[in-house]
C-alpha atoms as one frame of an Amber mdcrd trajectory, in Angstrom:
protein
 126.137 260.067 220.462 125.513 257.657 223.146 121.683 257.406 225.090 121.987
 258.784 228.443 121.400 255.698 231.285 118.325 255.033 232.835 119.448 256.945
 236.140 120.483 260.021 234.389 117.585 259.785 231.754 115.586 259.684 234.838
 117.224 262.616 236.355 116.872 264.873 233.622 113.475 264.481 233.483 112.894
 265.212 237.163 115.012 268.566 236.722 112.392 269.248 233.784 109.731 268.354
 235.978 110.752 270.709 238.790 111.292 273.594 236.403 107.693 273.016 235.319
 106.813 272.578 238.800 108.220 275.973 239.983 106.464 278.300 237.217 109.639
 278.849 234.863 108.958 280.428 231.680 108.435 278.024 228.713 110.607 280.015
 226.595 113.358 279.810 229.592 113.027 276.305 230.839 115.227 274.497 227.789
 117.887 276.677 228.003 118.227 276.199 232.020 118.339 272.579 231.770 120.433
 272.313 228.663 122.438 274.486 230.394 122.375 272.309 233.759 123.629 269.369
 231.869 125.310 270.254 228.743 122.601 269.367 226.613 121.489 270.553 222.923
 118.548 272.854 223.356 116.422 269.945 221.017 117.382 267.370 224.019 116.142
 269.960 226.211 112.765 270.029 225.051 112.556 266.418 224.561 113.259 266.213
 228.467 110.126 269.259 228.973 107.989 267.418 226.907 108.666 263.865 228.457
 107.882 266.003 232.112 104.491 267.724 230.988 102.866 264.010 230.604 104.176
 263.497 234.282 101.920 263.681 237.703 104.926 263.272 239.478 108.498 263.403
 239.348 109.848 259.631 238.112 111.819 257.388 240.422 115.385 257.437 239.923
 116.835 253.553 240.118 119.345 252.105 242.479 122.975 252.482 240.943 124.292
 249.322 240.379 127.583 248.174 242.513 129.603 245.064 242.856 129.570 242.700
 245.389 131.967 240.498 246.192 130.912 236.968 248.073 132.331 233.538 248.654
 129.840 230.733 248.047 130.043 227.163 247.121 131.230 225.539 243.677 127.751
 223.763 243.995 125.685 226.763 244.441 127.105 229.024 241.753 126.350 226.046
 239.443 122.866 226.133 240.732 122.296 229.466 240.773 123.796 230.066 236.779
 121.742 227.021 235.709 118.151 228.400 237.596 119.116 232.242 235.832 119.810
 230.593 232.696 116.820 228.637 232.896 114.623 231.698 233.838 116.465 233.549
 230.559 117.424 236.416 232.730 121.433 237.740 233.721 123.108 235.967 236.915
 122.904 239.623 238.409 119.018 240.367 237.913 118.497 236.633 239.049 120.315
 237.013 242.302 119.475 240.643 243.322 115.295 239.401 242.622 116.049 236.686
 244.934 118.097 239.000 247.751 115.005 240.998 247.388 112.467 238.653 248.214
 114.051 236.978 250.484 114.642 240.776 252.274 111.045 241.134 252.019 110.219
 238.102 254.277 109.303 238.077 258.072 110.961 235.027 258.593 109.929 235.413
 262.329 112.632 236.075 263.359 113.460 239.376 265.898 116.045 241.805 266.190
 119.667 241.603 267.148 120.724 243.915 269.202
């Protein structure tokens, strides 16, 4: 049996959430959300009991996708030899620095 991903771990637990949330009956809740997502009853009530220790439902992460860009020779090099300095994956090295650089003013105004 394979562990469910972080998204759909995530998921699951917000469905348990909201059927705390909403008043269902202990003794019905695992069966609705093993039922919801083909789960064992015993993975059900791992999901409720995850949700009771919640104040709010979790949030889900971004799904991954590919992008495709055309850069230089030179700063691929660079960029695989400051991610494999830094210990982390080309992807999580890149996407942190999209981010960050996303997150910056740089002054400059709309285009419209």
């Amino acid at each position: 049996m394979t562990r469910a991903s972080k998204i759909l771990h995530a998921v699951r637990i917000n469905a348990a959430y909201e059927l705390l949330a909403q008043g269902t009956p202990p003794a019905t809740a695992p069966q609705e959300l093993a039922r919801s997502f083909g789960l064992s009853k015993r993975q059900a009530y791992r999901y409720l009991e995850q949700a009771r220790s919640l104040s709010s439902p979790l949030e889900v992460p971004d799904q991954p996708v590919t992008l495709t860009v055309r850069v230089s020779e030179r700063l691929v090099h660079a960029v695989r030899e400051r991610s494999r300095r830094r210990g982390t994956t080309l992807s999580h090295f890149v996407t942190r620095a999209l981010e960050a650089w996303l997150a910056q003013d740089h002054g400059r105004t709309k285009r419209r």
